[in-house]
C-alpha positions in Angstrom: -194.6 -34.2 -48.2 -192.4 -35.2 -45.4 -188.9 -33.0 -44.0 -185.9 -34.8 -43.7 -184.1 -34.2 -40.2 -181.5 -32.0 -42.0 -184.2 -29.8 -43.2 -185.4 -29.1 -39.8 -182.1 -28.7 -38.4 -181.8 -26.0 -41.3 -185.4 -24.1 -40.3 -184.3 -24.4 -36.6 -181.0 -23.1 -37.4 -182.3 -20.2 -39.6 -184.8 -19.6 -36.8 -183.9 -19.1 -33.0 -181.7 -22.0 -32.8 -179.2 -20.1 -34.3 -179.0 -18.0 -31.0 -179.3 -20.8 -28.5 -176.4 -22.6 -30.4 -174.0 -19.6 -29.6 -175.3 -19.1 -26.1 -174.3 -22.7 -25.3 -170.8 -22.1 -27.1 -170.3 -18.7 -25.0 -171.3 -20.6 -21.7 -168.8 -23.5 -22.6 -166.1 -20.8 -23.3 -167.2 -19.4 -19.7 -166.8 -22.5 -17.8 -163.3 -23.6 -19.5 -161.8 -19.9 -18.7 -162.9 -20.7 -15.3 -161.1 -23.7 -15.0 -158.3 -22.4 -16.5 -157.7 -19.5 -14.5 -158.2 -21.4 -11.3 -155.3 -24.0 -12.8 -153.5 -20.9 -12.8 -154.2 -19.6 -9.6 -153.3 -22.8 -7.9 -150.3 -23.0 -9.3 -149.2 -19.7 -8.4 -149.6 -20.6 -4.9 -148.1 -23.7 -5.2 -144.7 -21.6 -6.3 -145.1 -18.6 -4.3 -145.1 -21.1 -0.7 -142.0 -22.5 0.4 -140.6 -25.0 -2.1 -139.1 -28.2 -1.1 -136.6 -29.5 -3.8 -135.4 -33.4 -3.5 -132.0 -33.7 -5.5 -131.5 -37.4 -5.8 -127.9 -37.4 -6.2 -126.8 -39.6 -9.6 -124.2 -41.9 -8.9 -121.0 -41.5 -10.5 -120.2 -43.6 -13.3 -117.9 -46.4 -12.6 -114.7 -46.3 -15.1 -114.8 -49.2 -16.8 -112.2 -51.3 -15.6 -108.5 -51.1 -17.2 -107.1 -54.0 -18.4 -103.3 -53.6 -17.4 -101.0 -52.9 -20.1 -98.6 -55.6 -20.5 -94.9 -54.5 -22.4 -93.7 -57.4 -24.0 -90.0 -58.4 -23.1 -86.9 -59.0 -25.3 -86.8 -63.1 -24.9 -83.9 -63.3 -22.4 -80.1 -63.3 -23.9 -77.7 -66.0 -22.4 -75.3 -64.1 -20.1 -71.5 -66.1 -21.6 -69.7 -66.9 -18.8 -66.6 -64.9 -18.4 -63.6 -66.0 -19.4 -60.9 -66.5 -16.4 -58.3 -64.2 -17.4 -54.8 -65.2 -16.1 -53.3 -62.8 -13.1 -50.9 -61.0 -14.0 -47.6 -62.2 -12.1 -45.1 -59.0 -11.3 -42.7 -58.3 -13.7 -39.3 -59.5 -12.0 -37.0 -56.3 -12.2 -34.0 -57.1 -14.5 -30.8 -56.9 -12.7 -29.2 -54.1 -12.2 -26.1 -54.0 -14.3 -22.8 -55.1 -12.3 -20.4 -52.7 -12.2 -17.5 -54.0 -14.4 -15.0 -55.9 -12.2 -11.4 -54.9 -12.4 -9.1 -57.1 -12.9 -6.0 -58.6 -10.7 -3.6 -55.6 -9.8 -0.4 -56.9 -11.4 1.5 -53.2 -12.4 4.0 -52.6 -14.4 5.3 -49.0 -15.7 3.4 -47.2 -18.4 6.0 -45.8 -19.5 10.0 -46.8 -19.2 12.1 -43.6 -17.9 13.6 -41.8 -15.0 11.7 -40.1 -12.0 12.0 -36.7 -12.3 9.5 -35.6 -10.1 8.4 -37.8 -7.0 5.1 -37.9 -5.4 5.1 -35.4 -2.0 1.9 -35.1 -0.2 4.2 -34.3 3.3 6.9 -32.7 2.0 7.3 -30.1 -0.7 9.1 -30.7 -3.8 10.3 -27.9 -6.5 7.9 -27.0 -9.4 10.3 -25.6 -12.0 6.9 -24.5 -13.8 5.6 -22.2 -11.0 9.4 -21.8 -9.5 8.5 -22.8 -6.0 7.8 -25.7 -3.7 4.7 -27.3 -3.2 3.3 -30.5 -2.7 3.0 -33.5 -5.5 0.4 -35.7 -5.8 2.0 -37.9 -8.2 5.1 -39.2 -10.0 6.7 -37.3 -13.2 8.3 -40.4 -15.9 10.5 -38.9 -18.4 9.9 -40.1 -22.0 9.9 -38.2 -25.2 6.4 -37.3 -27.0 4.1 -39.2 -28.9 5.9 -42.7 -26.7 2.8 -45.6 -25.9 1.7 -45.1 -22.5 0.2 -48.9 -21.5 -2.0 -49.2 -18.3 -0.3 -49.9 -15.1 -2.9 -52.3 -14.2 -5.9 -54.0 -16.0 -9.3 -53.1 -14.6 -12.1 -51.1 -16.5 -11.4 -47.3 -17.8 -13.7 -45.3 -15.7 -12.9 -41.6 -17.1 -11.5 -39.9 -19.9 -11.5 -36.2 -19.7 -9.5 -33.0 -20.5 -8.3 -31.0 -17.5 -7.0 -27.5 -17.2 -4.0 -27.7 -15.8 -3.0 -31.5 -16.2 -4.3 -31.9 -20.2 -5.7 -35.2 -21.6 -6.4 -37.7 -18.7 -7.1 -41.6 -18.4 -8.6 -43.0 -15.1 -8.6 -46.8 -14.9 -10.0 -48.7 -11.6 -8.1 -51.4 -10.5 -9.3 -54.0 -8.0 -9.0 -53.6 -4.3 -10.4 -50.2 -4.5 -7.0 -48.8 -6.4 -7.0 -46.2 -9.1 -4.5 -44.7 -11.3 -4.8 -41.7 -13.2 -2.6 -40.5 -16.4 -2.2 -37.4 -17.5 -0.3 -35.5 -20.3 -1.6 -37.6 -23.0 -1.8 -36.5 -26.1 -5.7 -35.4 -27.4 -7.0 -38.4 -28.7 -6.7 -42.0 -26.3 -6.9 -45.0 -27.9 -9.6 -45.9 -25.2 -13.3 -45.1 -24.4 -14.8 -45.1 -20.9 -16.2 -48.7 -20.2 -13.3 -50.3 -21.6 -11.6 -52.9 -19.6 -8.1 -53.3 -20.3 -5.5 -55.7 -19.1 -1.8 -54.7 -17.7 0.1 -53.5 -20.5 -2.1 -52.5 -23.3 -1.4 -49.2 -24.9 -4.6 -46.9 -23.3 -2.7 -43.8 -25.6 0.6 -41.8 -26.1 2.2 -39.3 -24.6 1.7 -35.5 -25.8 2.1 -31.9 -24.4 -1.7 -31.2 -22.8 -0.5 -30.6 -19.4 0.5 -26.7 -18.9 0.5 -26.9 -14.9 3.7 -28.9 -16.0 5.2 -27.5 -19.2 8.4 -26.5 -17.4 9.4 -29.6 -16.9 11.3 -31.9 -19.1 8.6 -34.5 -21.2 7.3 -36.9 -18.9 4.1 -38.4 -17.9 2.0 -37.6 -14.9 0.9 -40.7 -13.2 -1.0 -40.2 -10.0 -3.0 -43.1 -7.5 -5.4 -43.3 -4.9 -6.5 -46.4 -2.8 -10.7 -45.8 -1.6 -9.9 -42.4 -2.2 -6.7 -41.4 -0.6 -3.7 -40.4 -2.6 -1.2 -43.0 -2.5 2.5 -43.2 -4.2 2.7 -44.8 -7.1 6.2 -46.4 -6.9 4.4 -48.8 -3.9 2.3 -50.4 -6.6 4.9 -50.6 -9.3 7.5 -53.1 -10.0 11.2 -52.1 -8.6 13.9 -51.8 -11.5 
């Protein structure tokens, strides 16, 4: 009867084969642990000697390229064109008020009577109220209380005022610079300052204001200046 191959591989296997297998497998261990260790050895020389390293420097990445940002802009807006204002012209300055023009110096007396006192700026006349003689700066017109005094002149009535000595007065400016002042009036005039008044017309009535001149008999006080300076009063009015 003929063995198949298998069972002499088996005998030669029980046998001495069995040995000469694992010799062979101990040898080819051997020779790869040689191998290997000399791998190893060469490599530790290789990284015990002095190492050159190569750095290959990687580029920097290029930024990508930035669009630019475009803002959109508000559609553009008609400028009007301004309207021409007109220049203003200056103002013309309103005239100044004209001083109220008196009127033509025709005199007559404010009051009808007898002198009793004249006017004395260079002499001195008697003052039966202070009981002495001093100077006068007026005329003295007798005529009883409460009789119309009329303006000796017409012009504008300047002041109205009470004074200490000579009572309740009435100044009225003539033209040519003249001005006549009467005093001894009673309170009230029957005139306000501004009024113009024409020769004649009642400006008030006569009273008993005026205690500089109480001694005397009743009378009115009439006193003038021309620019200023005391003037007599019987130049300026009519002779009787």
């Amino acid at each position: 009867m003929k063995r198949t191959m298998m069972d002499r591989v088996s005998d030669f296997m029980a046998g001495k084969g069995f040995y000469i297998v694992l010799l062979a497998c101990v040898g080819a261990l051997g020779v790869s642990g040689y191998y290997l260790f000399s791998g190893i050895a060469e490599q530790g020389r290789l990284v015990s000697g002095p190492t050159t390293i190569v750095v290959t420097p990687t580029p920097a990445p290029t930024p990508p390229a930035v669009s630019p940002v475009v803002t959109p802009q508000p559609p553009a807006t008609a400028t009007p064109a301004p309207i021409p204002t007109a220049t203003p012209q200056p103002s013309q300055a309103p005239e100044p008020s004209k001083a109220p023009t008196a009127t033509a110096s025709v005199f007559t007396w404010p009051v009808k009577g007898e002198v009793l006192r004249q006017h004395a700026l260079e002499t001195l006349s008697y003052d039966r109220t202070m009981g002495d003689w001093r100077t006068h700066d007026g005329v003295d017109i007798a005529a009883e209380t409460g009789t119309k005094v009329m303006a000796p002149a017409g012009g504008t009535v300047s002041d109205i005022y009470a004074d200490d000595l000579m009572g309740t007065t009435v100044v009225i400016l003539h033209a040519d610079g003249v001005m006549s002042t009467c005093s001894n009036l009673a309170t009230v005039p029957n005139v306000e300052i501004g009024d113009t008044v024409r020769t004649g017309d009642v400006i008030g009535s006569l009273g008993k204001t005026a205690i500089a001149e109480s001694g005397e008999a009743s009378h009115l006080h009439l006193s003038m200046t021309k620019d200023g300076v005391s003037v007599d009063p019987l130049e300026y009015l009519p002779k009787k």
